[in-house]
N, C-alpha and C positions, 0 to 999 in steps of 0.2 A: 245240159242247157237245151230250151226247147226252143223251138221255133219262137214264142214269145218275147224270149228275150236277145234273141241271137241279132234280130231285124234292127230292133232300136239302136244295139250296141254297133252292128254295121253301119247302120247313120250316120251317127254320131261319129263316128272312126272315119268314113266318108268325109263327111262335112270338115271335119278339124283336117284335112291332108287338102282339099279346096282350098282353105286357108291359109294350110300352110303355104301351099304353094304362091295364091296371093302375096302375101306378103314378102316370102323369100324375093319373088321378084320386084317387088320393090324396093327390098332391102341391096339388092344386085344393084336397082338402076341409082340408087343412092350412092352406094359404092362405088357408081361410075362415076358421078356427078359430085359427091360430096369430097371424094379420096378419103374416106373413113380409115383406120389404122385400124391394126388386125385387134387388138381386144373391144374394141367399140363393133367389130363387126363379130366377134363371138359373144360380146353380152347381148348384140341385137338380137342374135338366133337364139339364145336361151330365151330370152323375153318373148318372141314368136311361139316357143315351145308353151311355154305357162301361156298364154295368152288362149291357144287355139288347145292345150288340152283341156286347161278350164271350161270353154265355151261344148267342146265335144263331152265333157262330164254333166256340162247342166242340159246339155240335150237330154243325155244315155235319163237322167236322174228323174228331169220331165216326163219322159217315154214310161218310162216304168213304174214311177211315182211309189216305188218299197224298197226299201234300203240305199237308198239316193248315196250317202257315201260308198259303200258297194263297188254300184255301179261306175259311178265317178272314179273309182281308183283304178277298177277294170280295164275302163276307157282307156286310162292316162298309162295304164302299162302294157297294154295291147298295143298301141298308140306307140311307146316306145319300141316292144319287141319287135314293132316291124318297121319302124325305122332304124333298128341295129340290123336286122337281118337283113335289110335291101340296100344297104352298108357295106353290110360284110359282100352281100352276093355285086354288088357293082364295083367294087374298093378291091374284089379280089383278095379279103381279109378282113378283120378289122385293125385299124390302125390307131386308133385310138387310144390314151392309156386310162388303167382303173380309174379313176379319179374322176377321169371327164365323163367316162360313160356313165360314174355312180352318180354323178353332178345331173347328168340329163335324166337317169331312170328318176332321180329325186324330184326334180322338177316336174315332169311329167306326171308322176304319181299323184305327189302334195296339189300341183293344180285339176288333175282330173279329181281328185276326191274333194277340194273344195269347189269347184264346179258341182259337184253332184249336192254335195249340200247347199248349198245358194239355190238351188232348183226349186 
């Protein structure tokens, strides 16, 4: 990867974890305020997840403007891989089981590549 394209996809990766982060805390202060139940507050974060990889795949897709699904799928598993790694390395493991992680890399992926296509 050269420099060319390494910039836009940090962006984009950039931007969607702003996001993320937005959002998660509002999804907290919801949680304070709403008393949400735990599957309504794990479908919120999945929906956070598609939401801000999408938006980081139509960046990446924009920026580059060749092979926009590509990139967009890039995004959305770069985007995952380092949210399981800073996971594992905070969590002291990961703890999660198969199912949920394949759940997020899916989400992640399928929305950063249809972000990049929407671009």
């Amino acid at each position: 990867m050269s420099n060319g394209f390494l910039k836009p996809l940090l962006r984009s990766l950039l931007f969607s974890y702003i996001a993320t982060a937005i959002l998660l805390t509002a999804l907290a202060f919801g949680l304070y305020k709403l008393r949400l139940r735990p599957a309504q507050v794990s479908a919120a974060v999945n929906i956070i997840y598609a939401i801000t990889c999408f938006f980081g795949g139509f960046l990446a897709g924009k920026a580059l403007r060749q092979r926009r699904f590509f990139w967009g799928l890039l995004t959305g598993l770069a985007y995952f891989l380092v949210l399981l790694l800073m996971s594992a390395a905070l969590g002291k493991g990961i703890t999660a089981d198969t199912e949920q992680i394949l759940t997020v890399l899916g989400i992640c992926t399928a929305a950063g590549t249809i972000g990049g296509m929407a671009s």
